[in-house]
C-alpha positions as CSV (number, residue, x, y, z in Angstrom):
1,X,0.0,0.0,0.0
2,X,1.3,3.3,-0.9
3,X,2.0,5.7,1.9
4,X,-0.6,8.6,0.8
5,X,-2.9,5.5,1.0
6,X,-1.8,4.1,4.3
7,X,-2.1,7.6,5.6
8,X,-5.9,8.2,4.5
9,X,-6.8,4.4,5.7
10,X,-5.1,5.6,9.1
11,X,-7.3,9.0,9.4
12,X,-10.2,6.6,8.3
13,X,-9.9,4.5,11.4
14,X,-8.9,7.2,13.9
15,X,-12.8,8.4,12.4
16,X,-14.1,5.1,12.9
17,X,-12.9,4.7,16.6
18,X,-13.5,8.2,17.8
19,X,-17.4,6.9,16.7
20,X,-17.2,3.9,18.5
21,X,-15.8,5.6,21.6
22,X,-18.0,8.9,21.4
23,X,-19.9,9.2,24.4
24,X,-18.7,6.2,26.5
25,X,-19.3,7.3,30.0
26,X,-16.8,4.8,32.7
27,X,-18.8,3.0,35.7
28,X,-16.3,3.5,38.3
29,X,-13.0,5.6,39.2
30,X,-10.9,2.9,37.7
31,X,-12.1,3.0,34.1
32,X,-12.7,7.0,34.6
33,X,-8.7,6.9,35.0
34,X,-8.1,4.8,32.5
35,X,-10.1,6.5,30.1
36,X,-8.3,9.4,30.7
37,X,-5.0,7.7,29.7
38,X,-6.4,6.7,26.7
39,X,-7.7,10.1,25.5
40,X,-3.9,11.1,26.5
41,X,-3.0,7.9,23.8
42,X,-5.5,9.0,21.6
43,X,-3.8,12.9,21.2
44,X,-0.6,11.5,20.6
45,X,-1.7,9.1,18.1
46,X,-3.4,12.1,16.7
47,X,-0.7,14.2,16.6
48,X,1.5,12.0,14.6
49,X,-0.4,11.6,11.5
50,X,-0.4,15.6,11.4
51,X,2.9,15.0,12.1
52,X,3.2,12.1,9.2
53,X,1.3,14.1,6.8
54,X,3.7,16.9,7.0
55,X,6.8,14.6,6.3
56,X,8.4,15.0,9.9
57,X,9.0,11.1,10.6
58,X,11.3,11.9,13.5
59,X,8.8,13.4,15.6
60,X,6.4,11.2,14.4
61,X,8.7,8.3,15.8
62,X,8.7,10.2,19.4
63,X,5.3,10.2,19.9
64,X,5.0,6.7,18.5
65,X,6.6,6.1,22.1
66,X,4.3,8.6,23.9
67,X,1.7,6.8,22.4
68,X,2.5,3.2,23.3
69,X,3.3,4.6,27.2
70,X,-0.1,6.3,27.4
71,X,-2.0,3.1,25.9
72,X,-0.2,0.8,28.4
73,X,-1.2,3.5,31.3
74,X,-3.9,2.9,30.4
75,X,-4.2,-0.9,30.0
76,X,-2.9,-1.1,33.3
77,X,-4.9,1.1,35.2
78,X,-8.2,-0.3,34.3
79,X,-7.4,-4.3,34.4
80,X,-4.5,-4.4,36.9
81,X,-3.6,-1.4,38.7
82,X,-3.8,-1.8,42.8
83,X,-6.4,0.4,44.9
84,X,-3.4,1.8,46.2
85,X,-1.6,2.5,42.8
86,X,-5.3,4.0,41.7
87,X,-5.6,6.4,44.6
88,X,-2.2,7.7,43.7
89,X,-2.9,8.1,40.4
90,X,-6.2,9.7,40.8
91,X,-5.9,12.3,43.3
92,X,-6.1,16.2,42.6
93,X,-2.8,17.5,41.7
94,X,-0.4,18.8,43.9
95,X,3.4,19.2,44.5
96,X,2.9,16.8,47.3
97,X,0.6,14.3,45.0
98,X,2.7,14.2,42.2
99,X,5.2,13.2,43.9
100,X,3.4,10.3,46.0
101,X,2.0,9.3,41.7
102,X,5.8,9.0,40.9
103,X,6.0,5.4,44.0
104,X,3.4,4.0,41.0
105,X,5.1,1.3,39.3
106,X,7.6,1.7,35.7
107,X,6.4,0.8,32.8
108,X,8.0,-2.8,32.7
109,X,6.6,-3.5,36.0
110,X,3.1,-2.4,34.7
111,X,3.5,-4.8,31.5
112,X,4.5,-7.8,34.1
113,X,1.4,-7.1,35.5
114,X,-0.8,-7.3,33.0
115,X,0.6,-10.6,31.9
116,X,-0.2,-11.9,35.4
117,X,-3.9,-11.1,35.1
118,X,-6.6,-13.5,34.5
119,X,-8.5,-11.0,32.4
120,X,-9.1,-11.8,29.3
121,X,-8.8,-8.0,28.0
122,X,-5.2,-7.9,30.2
123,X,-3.8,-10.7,28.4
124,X,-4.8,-9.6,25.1
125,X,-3.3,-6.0,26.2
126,X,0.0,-7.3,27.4
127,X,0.6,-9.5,24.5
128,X,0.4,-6.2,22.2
129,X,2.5,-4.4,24.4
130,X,5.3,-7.2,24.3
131,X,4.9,-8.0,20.7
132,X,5.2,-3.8,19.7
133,X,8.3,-3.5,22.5
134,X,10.8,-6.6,21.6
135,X,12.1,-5.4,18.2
136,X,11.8,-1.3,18.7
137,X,12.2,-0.3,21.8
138,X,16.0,0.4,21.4
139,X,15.2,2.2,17.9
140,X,12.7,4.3,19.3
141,X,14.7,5.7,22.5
142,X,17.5,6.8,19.7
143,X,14.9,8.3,18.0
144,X,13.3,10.3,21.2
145,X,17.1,11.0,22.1
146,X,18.5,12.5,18.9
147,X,20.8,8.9,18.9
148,X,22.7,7.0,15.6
149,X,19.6,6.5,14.0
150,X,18.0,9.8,13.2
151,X,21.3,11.7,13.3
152,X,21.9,9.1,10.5
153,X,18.8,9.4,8.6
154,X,18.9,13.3,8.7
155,X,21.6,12.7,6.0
156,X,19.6,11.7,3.3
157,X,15.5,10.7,2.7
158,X,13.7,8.7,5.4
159,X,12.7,5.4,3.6
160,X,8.9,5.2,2.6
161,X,8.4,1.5,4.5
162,X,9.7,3.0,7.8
163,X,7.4,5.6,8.1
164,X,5.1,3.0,6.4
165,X,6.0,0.9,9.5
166,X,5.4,3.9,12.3
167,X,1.8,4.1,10.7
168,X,0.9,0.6,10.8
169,X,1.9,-0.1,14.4
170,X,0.3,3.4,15.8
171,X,-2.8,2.0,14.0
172,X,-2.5,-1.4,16.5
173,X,-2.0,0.7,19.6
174,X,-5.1,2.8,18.5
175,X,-7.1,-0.2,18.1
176,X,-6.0,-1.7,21.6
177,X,-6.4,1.7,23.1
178,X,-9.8,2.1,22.0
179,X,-11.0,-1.4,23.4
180,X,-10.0,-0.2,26.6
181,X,-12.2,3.3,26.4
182,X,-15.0,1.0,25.2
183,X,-14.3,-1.2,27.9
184,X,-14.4,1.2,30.5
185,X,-18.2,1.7,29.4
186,X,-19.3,-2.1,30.0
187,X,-21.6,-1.7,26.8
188,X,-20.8,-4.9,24.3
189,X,-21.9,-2.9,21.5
190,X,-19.3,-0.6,21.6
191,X,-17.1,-3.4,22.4
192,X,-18.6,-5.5,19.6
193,X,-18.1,-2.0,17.4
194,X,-14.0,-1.8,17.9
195,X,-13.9,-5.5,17.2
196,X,-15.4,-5.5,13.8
197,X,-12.8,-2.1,12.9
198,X,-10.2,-4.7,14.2
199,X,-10.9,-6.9,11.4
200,X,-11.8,-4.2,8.6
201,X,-8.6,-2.4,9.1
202,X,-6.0,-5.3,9.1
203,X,-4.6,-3.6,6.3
204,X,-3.2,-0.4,7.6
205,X,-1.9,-2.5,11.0
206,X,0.2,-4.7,12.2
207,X,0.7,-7.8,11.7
208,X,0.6,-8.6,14.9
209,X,-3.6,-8.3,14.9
210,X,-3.8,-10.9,12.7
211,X,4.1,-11.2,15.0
212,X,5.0,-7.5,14.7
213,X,8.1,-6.7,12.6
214,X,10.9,-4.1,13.4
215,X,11.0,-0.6,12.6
């Protein structure tokens, strides 16, 4: 698929999910938070097809990061998250609050925990999250960090399959992060909803929705 292409399929589906997830109210402080996170996914995954469209692949590549952070935040929050870890997370801000909400676990600790669950949802959550960090974890921290890899690309054109490749696997997170907003509603149809757009948008994600290549 060309990238113009890729591009327009991605905007399609960010359309398609903010539908599904329009209006979804959360039945209880846990998925209120974690609904939050995911709006905080949601702008970041928004931002880099802006970001995409306008040919700036580095930045793109940062908040590709941002993005898979804010989705596991969120992930976490509403199927494993302690009450403790939730009542940190959740209170009003203050110097003295945001500084208890940095004792919360890191993120590796709040992918172990996901894998732990018994939740259905958790398991299917942590599985992306493992499958996405393996192969480009290291290539994305250069990429946040101004490392080898975009000092190296600056030099000439960025090639069309790896932004190709930042597209596809923002479109995944996207998809995962908008089963948790439906989720936090309990309603099956939305749920139902973001699982058919699962299946209609294979070709703009991942192959891990259907095992995730490198970047």
């Amino acid at each position: 698929m060309e990238l113009d292409r890729l591009l327009e399929r991605s905007m399609e589906l960010q359309e398609a999910l903010a539908e599904a997830m329009n209006g979804a109210r959360p039945y209880d402080l846990r998925w209120s938070v974690a609904q939050r996170a995911c709006a905080v996914a949601w702008d970041h995954a928004s931002a880099l097809q802006l970001s995409m469209s306008r040919d700036l692949l580095v930045p793109a590549i940062a908040l590709l990061r941002l993005q898979y952070e804010a989705f596991a935040r969120a992930a976490w929050v509403g199927y494993t998250a302690s009450d403790r870890d939730l009542e940190l997370i959740s209170a009003p801000l203050s110097e003295e609050t945001s500084e208890a909400a940095a004792r919360i676990p890191t993120l590796s600790k709040m992918v172990e925990q996901l894998g732990r669950s018994d939740s259905p949802g958790a398991h299917s959550a942590h599985q992306m999250l493992l499958s996405f960090k393996g192969p480009n974890w290291a290539v994305l921290n250069s990429y946040v960090h101004a490392g080898i890899h975009p000092l190296t690309a600056a030099a000439g054109k960025f090639p069309e399959q790896l932004a190709a490749g930042i597209l596809r696997m923002s479109n995944g997170l996207a998809i995962g992060n908008g089963m948790v907003a439906v989720v936090s509603s309990g309603e099956m149809s939305r749920i139902n909803a973001v699982r058919l757009l699962q299946r209609q948008f294979l070709d703009c994600c991942p192959s891990v929705l259907h095992p995730t290549t490198g970047i």
